[in-house]
C-alpha positions in Angstrom: -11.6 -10.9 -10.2 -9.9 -14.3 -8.7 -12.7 -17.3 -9.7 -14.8 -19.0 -6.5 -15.7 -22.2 -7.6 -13.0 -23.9 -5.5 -14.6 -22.8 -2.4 -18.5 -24.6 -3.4 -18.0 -27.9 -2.0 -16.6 -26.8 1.4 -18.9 -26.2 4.1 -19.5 -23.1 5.7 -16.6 -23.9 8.2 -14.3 -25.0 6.2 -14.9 -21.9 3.8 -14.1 -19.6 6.2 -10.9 -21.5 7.2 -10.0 -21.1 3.5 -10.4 -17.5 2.7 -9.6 -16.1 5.7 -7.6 -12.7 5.5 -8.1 -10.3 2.2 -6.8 -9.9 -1.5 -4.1 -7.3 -1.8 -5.0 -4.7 -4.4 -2.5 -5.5 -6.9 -1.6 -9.2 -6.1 -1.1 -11.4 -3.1 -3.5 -12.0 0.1 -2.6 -10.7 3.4 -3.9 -12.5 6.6 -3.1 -12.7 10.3 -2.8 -15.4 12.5 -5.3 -18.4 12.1 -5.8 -21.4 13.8 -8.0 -24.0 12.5 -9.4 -26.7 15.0 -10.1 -29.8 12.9 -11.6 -32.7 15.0 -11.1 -36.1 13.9 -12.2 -37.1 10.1 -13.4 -33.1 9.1 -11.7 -33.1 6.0 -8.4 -31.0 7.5 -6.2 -32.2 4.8 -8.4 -30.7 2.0 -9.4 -27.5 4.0 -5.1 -26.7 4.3 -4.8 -27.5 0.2 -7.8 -25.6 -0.5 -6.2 -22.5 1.3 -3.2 -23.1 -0.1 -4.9 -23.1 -3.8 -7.1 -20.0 -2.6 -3.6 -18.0 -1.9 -1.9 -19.0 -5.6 -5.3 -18.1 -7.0 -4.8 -14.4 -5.6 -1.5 -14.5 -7.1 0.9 -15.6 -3.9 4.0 -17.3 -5.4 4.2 -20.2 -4.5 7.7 -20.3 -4.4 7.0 -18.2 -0.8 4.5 -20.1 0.6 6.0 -22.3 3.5 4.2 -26.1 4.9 5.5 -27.5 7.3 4.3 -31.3 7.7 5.5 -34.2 10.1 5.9 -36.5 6.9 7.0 -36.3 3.9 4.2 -37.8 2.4 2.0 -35.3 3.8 3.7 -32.6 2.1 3.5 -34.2 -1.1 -0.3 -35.1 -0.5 -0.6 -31.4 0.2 1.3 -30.5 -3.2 -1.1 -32.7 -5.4 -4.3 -31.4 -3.9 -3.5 -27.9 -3.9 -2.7 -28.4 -7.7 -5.9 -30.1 -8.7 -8.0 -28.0 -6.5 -6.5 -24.9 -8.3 -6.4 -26.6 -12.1 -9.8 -27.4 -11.7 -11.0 -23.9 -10.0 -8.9 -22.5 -13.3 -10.4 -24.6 -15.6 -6.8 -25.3 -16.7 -6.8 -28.7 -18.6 -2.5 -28.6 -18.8 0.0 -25.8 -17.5 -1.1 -22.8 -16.8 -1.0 -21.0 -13.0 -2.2 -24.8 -11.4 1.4 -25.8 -13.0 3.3 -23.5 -10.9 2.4 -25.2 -7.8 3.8 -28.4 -8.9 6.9 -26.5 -9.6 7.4 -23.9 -7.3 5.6 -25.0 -4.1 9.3 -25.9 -3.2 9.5 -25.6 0.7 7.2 -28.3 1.7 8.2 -31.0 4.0 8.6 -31.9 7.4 10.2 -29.9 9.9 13.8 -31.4 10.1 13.8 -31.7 6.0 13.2 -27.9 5.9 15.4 -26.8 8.8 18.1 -29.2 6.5 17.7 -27.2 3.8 17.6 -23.7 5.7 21.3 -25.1 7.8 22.7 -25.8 4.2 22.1 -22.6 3.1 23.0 -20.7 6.1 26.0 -22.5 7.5 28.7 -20.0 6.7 26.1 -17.9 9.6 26.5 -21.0 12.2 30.0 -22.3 11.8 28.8 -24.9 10.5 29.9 -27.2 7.5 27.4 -27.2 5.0 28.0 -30.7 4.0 27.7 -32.1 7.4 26.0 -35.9 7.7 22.4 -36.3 9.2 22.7 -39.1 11.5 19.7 -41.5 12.0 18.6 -42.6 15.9 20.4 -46.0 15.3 23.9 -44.0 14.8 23.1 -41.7 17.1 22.5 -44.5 19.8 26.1 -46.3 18.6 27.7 -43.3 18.9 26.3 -42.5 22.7 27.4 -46.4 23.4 30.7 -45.8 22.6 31.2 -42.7 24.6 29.5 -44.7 27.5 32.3 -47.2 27.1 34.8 -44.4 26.7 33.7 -43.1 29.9 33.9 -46.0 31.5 30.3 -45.8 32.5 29.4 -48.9 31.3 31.4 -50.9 33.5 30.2 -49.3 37.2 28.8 -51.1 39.6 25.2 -50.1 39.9 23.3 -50.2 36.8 23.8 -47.0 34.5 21.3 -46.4 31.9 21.7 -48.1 28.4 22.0 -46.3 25.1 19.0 -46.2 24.2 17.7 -44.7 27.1 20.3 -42.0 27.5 19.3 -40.9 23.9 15.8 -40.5 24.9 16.6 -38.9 27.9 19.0 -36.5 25.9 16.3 -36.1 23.2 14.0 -35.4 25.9 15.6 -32.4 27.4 16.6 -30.6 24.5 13.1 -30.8 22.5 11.3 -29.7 26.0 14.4 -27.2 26.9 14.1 -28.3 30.5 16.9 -28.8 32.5 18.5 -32.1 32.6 17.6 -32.5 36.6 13.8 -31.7 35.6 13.8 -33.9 33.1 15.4 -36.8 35.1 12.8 -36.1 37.6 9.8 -36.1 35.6 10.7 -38.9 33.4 13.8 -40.8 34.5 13.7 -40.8 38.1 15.3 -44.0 38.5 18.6 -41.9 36.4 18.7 -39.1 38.8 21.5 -40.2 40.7 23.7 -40.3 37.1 22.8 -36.4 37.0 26.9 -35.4 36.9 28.0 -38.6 34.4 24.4 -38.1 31.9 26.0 -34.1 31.5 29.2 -35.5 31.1 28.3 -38.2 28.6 26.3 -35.4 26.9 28.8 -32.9 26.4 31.1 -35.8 24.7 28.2 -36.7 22.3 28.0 -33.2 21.1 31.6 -32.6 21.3 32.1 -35.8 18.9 29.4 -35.0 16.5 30.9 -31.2 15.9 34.3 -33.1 15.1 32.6 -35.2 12.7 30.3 -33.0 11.0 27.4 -35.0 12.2 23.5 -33.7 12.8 21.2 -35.9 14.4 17.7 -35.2 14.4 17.6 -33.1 17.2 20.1 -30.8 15.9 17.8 -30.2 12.8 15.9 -28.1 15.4 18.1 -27.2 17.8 20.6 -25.4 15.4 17.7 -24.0 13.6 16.1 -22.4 16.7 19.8 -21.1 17.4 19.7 -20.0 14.1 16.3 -18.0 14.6 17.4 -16.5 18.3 19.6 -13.8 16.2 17.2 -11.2 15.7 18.7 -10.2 12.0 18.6 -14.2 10.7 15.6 -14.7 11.6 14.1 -11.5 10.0 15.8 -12.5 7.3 14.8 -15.9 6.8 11.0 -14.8 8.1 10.7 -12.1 4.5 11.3 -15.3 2.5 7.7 -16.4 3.8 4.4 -14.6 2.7 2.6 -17.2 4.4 3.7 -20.2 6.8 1.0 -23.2 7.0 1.4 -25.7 9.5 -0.4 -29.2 9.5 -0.7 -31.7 13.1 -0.1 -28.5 14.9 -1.0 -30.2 18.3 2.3 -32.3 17.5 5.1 -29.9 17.3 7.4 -29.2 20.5 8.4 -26.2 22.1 11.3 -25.8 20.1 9.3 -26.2 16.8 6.6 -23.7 18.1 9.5 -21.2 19.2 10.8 -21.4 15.3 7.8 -20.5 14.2 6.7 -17.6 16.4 10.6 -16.0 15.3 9.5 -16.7 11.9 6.4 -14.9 12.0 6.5 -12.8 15.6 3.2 -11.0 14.6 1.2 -13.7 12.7 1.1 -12.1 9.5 0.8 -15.5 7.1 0.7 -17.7 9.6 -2.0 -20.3 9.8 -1.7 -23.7 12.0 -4.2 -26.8 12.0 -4.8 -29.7 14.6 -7.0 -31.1 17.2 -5.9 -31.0 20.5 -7.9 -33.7 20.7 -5.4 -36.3 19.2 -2.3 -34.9 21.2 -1.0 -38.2 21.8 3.0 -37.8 21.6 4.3 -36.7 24.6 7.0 -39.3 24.7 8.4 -37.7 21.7 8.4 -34.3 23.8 5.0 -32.9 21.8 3.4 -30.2 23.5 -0.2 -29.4 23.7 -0.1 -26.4 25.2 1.5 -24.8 21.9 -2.4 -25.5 20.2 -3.9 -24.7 23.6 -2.2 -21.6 23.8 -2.3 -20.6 20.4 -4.2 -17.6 19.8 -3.8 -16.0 23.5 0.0 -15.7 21.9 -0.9 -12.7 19.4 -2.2 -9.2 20.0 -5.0 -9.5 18.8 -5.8 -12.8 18.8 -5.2 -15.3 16.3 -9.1 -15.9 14.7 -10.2 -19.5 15.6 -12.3 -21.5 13.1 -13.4 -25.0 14.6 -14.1 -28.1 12.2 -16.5 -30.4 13.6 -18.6 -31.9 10.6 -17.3 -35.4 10.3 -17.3 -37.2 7.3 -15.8 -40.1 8.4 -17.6 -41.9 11.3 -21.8 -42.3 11.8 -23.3 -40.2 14.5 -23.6 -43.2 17.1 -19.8 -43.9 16.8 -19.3 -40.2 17.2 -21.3 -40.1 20.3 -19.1 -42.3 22.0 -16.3 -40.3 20.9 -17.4 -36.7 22.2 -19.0 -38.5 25.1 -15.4 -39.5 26.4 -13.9 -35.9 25.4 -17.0 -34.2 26.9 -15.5 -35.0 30.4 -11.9 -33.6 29.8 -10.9 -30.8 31.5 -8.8 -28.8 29.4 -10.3 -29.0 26.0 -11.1 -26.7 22.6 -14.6 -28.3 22.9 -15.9 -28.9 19.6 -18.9 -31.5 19.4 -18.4 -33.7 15.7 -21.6 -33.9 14.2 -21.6 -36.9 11.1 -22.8 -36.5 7.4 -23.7 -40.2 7.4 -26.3 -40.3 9.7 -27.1 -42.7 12.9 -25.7 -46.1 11.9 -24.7 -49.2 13.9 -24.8 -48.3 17.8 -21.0 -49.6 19.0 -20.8 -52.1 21.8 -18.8 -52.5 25.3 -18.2 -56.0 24.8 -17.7 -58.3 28.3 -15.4 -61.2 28.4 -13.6 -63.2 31.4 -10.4 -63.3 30.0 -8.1 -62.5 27.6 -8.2 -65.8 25.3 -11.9 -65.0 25.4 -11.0 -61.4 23.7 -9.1 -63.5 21.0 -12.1 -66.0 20.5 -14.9 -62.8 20.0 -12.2 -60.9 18.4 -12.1 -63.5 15.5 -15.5 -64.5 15.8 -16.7 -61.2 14.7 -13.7 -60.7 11.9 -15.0 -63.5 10.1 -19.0 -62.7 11.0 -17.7 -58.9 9.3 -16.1 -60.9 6.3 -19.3 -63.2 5.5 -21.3 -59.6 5.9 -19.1 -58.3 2.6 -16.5 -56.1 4.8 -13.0 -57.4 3.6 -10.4 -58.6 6.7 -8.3 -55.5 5.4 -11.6 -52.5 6.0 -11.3 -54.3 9.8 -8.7 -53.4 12.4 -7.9 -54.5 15.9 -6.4 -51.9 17.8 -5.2 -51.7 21.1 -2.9 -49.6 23.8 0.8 -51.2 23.7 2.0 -53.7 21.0 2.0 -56.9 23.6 -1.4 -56.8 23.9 -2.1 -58.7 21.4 0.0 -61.5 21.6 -2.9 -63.9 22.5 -5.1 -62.8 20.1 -2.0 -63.4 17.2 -2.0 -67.2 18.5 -5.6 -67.5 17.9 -5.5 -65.3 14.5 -2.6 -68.1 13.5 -4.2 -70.9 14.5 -7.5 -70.6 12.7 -5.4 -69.1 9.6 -6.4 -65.8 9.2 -4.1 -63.8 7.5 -2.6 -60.6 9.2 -0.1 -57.6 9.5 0.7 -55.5 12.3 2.0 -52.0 12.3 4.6 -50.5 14.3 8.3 -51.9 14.6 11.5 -51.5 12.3 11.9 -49.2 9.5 13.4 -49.5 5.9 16.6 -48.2 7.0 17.1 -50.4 10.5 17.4 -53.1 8.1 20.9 -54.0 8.6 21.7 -54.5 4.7 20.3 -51.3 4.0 22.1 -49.5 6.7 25.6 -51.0 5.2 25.1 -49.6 1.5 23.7 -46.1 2.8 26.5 -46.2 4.8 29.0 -46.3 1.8 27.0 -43.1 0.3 27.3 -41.2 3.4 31.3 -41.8 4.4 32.3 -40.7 0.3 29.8 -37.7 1.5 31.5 -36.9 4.6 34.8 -38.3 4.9 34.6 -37.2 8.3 31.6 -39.0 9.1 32.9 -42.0 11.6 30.2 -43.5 11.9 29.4 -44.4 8.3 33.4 -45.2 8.1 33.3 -47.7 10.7 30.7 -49.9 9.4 32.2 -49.9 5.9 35.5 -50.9 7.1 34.2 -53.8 9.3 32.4 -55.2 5.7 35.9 -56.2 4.5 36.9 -59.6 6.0 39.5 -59.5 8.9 38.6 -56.0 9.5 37.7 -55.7 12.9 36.8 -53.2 15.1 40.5 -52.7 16.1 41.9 -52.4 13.0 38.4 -50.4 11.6 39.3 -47.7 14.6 43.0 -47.4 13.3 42.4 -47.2 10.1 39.9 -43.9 10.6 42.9 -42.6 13.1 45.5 -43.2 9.9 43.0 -41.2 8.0 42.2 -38.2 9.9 45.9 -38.2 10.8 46.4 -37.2 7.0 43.5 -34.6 6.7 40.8 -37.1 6.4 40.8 -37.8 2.7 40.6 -40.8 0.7 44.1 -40.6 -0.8 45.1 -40.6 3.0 43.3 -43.7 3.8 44.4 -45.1 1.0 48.2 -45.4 2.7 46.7 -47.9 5.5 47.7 -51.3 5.6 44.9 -54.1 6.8 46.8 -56.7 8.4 44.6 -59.3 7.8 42.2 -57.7 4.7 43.3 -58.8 1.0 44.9 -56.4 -0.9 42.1 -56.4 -3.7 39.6 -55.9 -1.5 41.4 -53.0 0.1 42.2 -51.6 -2.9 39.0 -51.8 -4.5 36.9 -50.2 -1.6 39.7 -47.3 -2.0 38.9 -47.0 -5.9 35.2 -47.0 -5.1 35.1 -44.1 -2.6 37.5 -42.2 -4.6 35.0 -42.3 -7.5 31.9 -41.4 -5.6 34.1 -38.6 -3.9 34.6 -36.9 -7.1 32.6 -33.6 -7.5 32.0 -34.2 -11.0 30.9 -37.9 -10.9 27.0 -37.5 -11.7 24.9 -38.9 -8.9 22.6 -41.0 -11.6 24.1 -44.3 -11.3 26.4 -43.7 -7.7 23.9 -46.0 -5.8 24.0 -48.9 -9.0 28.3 -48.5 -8.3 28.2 -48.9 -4.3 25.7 -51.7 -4.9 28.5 -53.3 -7.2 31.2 -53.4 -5.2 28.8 -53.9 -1.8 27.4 -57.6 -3.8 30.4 -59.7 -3.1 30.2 -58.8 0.5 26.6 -58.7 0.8 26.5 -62.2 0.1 29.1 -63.4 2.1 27.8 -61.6 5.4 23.9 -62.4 5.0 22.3 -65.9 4.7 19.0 -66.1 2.3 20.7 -62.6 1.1 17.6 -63.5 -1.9 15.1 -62.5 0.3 17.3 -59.4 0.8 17.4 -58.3 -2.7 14.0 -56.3 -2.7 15.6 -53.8 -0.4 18.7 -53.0 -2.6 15.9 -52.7 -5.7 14.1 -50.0 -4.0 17.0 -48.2 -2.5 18.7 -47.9 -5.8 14.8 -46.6 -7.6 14.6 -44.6 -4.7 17.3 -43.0 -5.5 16.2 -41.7 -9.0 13.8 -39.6 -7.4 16.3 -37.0 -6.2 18.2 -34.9 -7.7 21.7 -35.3 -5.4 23.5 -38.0 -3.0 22.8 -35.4 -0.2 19.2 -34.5 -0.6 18.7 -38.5 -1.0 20.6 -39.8 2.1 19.2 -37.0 4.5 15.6 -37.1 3.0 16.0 -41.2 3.6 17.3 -40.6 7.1 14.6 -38.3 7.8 11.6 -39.6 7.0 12.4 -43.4 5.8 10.0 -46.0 4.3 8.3 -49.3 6.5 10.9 -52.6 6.9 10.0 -55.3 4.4 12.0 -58.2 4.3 13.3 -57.9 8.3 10.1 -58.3 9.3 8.2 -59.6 6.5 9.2 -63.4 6.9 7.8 -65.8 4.4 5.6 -63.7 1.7 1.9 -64.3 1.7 -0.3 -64.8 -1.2 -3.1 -63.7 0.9 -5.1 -61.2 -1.1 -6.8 -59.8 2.3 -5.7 -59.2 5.4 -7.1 -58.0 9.1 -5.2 -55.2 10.5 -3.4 -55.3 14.1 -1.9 -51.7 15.2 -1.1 -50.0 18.4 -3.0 -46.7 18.6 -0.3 -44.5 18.2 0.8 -46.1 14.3 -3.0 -45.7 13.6 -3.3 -42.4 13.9 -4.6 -40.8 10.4 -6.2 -44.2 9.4 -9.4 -45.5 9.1 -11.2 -48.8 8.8 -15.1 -49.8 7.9 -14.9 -51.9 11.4 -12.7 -51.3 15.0 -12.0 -53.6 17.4 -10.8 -51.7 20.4 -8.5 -54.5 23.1 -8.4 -54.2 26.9 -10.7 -51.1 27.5 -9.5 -51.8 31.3 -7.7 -48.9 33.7 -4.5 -50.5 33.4 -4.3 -49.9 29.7 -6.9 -46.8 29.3 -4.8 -45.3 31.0 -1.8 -47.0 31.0 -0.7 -48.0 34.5 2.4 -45.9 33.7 0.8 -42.9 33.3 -1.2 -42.6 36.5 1.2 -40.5 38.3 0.1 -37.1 36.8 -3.1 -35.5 36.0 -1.8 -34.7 32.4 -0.9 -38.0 31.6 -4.6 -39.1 32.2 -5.3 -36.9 29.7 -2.9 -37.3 27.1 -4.6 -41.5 27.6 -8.1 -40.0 27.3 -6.8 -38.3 23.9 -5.2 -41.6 22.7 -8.7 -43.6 23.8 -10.4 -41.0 21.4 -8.0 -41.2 19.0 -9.1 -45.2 18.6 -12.6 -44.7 18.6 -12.8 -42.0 15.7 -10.7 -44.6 13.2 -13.8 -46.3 13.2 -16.2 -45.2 9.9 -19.2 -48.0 10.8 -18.9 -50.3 13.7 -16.8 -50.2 17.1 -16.2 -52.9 19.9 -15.0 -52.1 22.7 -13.6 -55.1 24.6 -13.4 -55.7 28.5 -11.5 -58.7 30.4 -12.5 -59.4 33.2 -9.3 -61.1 34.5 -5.7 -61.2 33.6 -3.6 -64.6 34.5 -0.1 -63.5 36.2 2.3 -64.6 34.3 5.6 -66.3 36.1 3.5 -69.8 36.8 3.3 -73.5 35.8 1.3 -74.1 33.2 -1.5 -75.2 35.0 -1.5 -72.5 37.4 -4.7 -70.0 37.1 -3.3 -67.4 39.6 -4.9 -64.1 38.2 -6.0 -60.9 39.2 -9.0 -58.9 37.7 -8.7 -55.3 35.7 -10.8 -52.3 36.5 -13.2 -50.9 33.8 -11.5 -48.0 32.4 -12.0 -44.5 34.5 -13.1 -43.1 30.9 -16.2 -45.6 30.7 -18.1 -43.1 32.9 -22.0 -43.5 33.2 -22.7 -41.3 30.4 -20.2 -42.6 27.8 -21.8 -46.2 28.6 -25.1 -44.7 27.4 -23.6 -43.9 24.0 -23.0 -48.0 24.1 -24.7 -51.5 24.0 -23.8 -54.0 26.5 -22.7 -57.1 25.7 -21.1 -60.6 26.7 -19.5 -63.0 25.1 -18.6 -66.4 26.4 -15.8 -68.0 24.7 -15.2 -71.9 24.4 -12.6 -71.9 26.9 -15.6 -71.3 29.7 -15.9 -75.5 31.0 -19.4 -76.3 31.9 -22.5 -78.0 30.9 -23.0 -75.8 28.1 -19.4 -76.2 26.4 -19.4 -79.8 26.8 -23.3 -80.6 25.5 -22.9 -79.9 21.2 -25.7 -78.7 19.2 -28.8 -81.3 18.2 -26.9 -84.0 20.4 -28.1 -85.8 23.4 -25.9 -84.5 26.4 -22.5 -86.4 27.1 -22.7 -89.1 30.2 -20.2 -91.9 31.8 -21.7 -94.4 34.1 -18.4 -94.7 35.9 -20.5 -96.9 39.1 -21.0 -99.4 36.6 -17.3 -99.8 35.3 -16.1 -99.6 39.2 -18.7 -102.5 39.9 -17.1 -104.3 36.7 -13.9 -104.4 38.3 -14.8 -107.1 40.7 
């Protein structure tokens, strides 16, 4: 009889979640459809390992259990929990069944990292070649510019759209499936009248990348749902599953949903967790409806088990939370009830402008900090990433160290991007893209002669040997011949990868250091790419898994390194979600921002801001301020000018979610008037100015 004991410190909830289905006689566990609702800080992470370790405990193999994460950290999270949970259930103190996990729980990651791995194995099925090149969003924005150009699109008269936003509106229409005139019209109006060109342009960009043998990440999907459509595949591929787990379920698409409904068309194995709650990515063409809709999609219905004991937040920061999600229409309504008890009631904090938001903002940091609650257990949080710009200023200009999340990643880094580069074009010598920014590293290699020099080698089969018959006109011979000898080498099948990222970096040095200044401060980039690369066990699993799901920038963004043990936190709700902090600070709780005035058009676009004002309120474990200008001062005027207008409390500060709050106000320094200019314990300040006007004369 399978052991218990790694089911007593769940709650009843969360045990139900776990064991749901029942034992097969011999081995195994059979269970339909599930859906777990986990509201913010219920311990959903430990509740999907638990039920991962509750499966290999009845003697699933691992080696068939399916997780699908959106990160590859995530997965790997998942990994060492379920193999604790299960060595410790086991009383295993080395090896054993809790090994096997470690081992064999080999198809978890994200969803484009697994559909990778599924395309590789099942490209002869597609027409597809399996050692195609995944394409990050920078290559796959060149490579749109260049058609754009091509086209001659670029040059017309009336603005056309730039790359980046005809990626996004491409990326847009084939995660949603919509037609491209919908999509135009519900996100790009101001496109619609590029409707003919756009499908033009788009046909060309997937034209080029099948010549190429390129994937971007959209493909991932796109050819796996293709892939799934064919009744006999996706059978196929579905009996290599006993059971398909699914974390941040209120984040996948329609196309992601669709793959896993062909997967498992009946449910059997499948169980999905999330909180529609924190459905926040609709830019990135997440659907909510696919958690919404979940269980209606199964005859009978998938069984629902809710999460709402929090062990994150105090009940008083809670109470704001369910307070603002009490009033949303469509909803799985779940009310989060804390461990912790009442704690610290939050406050809706009143100020006339912004600069008075930085003043409290750092008046309370450093009030927190003197109260034993590090700068780095505090965050200030806020809607877009300008908003706080001001508040950086005054953060700067009393010295208090900071970092803020959101902006470039490891691989935008431009020195980064040229030594991947190398890796990817010995990969796929087909792969364009990656040859065009190698060539142009060679001096006198323009984009002219880069662009002939791919022409001369696909001319001759595109090979290295072919290439190798090109002439530079103005590149040295040595370095010509030397970038030849170097892709050559890594091109060889039976070159081991150990040490092919050490050889690029080689021969990438000399240039490296002519192209970049400070190239020192550089360095630490090429140092983890090259550890990095140790932890995989080929050149392609390492460049796609990189591309995929890459690292943070350092050094782009880092600037001069601090020694500052401590920090405060800055982030814009969207990079914080899955974080927590002892203290929030919550900027520009005004309609405007909550909800952003670009999402006023449509009811669900309200909503989705309502989710994203929840999301910031539940990062909070102990104390939460919500902060309220008053007035905003137009920008576009002289210095002296105090033109402003005044912002709207938010629509979601409704009567009752006030009553979850304190009120306050806070007058900052910049407020002239008796009070600012008379100083504490001193007589007030006065200037006969009669008396020097009667001295004059």
């Amino acid at each position: 009889m399978a052991t218990t004991a790694h089911l007593d410190k769940l709650n009843a909830a969360q045990r139900k979640a776990v064991t749901h289905g029942e034992p097969l006689p011999e081995k195994g566990f059979a269970s339909g459809p599930l859906l777990i609702l986990a509201g913010a800080g219920t311990g959903k992470t430990d509740t999907l390992a638990h039920r991962v370790a509750h499966l290999v405990i009845h003697g699933v193999d691992p080696a068939r259990i399916l997780m699908l994460t959106f990160t590859r950290r995530a997965a790997h999270e998942m990994r060492r929990r379920a193999h604790e949970i299960t060595k410790q259930a086991l009383k295993e103190s080395m090896g054993g069944v809790s090994a096997t996990i470690s081992q064999r729980l080999a198809w978890a990651g994200t969803f484009h990292s697994i559909g990778n791995r599924l395309l590789r194995h099942y490209a002869g099925h597609l027409q597809l070649d399996p050692h195609f090149s995944v394409i990050d969003r920078g290559d796959s924005a060149d490579l749109m510019d260049s058609l754009r150009a091509e086209l001659g699109l670029a040059a017309r008269d009336q603005r056309f759209p730039r790359k980046d936003t005809c990626l996004a509106i491409y990326s847009n229409r084939v995660n949603t499936r919509a037609p491209l005139k919908e999509t135009l019209e519900r996100h790009y109006p101001w496109c619609l009248q590029w409707e003919t060109e756009l499908t033009a342009l788009f046909r060309g960009y997937v034209e080029q990348k099948q010549h190429a043998h390129l994937l971007d990440y959209d493909d991932l999907l796109l050819y796996w749902h293709g892939m799934m459509s064919e009744a006999r595949l996706a059978q196929h591929i579905g009996a290599h599953f006993d059971h398909v787990l699914v974390d941040e379920y209120q984040d996948t698409n329609r196309l992601q949903a669709e793959i896993l409904h062909a997967l498992k068309p009946d449910g059997a194995g499948l169980t999905v967790v999330g909180d529609d709650a924190q459905a926040i990515y609709s830019f990135r063409a997440a659907a909510v409806e696919n958690i919404l809709g979940f269980a209606q999609r199964f005859q009978p219905r998938a069984e629902v088990v809710a999460l709402a004991q929090n062990y994150r937040s105090t009940q008083q920061v809670l109470d704001v939370a369910n307070a603002v999600m009490g009033e949303a229409p469509r909803e799985q309504r779940k009310y989060l009830l804390s461990v912790r008890g009442q704690g610290t009631r939050p406050r809706a904090v009143t100020v006339d402008e912004l600069q008075t938001q930085a003043e409290y903002v750092r008046t309370e940091v450093l009030r927190r900090r003197e109260a034993n609650v590090p700068l780095r257990r505090q965050a200030v949080l806020f809607r877009s990433a300008s908003h706080s710009d001001v508040l950086e200023v005054e953060l700067t200009k009393h010295k208090i160290p900071y970092v803020k999340y959101g902006g470039l990643r490891f691989l935008e880094a431009a020195h980064v991007k040229d030594l991947l580069a190398v890796l990817r074009w010995a990969d796929n010598p087909r792969n364009s893209l990656a040859a065009f920014r190698v060539l142009q590293l060679l001096p006198g290699m323009g984009p002219v002669n880069a662009a002939a020099a791919i022409e001369h080698m696909e001319t001759g089969g595109n090979t290295f040997e072919a290439l190798a018959g090109f002439k530079p006109p103005q590149t040295h011979e040595i370095d010509w011949r030397r970038l030849i000898e170097l892709l050559r080498a890594l091109a060889d099948p039976q070159l081991p990868w150990a040490g092919q990222v050490h050889q690029a970096r080689e021969w990438y040095q000399k240039h490296f250091e002519r192209i970049y200044e400070h190239f020192h401060t550089r360095l630490g980039d090429l140092d983890q790419l090259e550890h990095l690369s140790g932890q995989y066990p080929s050149r392609e699993r390492f460049i796609t898994e990189l591309t995929l799901d890459p690292p943070h920038a350092t050094s782009d963004l880092a600037g001069r390194p601090s020694l500052e043990e401590d920090y405060l936190v800055l982030s814009t709700i969207h990079s914080a979600k899955g974080m927590e902090w002892d203290t929030v600070y919550l900027l520009n709780v005004v309609d405007g921002s909550f909800p952003s005035e670009f999402s006023t058009g449509r009811p669900e676009l309200i909503e989705e801001e309502r989710r994203l004002l929840y999301v910031a309120l539940t990062r909070a474990q102990n104390d939460l301020a919500l902060v309220m200008p008053l007035k905003f001062h137009l920008t576009q005027q002289s210095r002296q000018g105090d033109a402003h207008v005044y912002g709207g409390r938010s629509r979601f500060m409704t009567e009752k979610v006030l009553k979850t709050l304190d009120a306050a106000i806070f007058q900052g320094s910049s407020r002239l008037g008796e009070d600012a200019l008379q100083g504490t314990g001193e007589q007030q300040l006065t200037v006969d100015v009669g008396a020097r006007l009667r001295d004059m004369w």
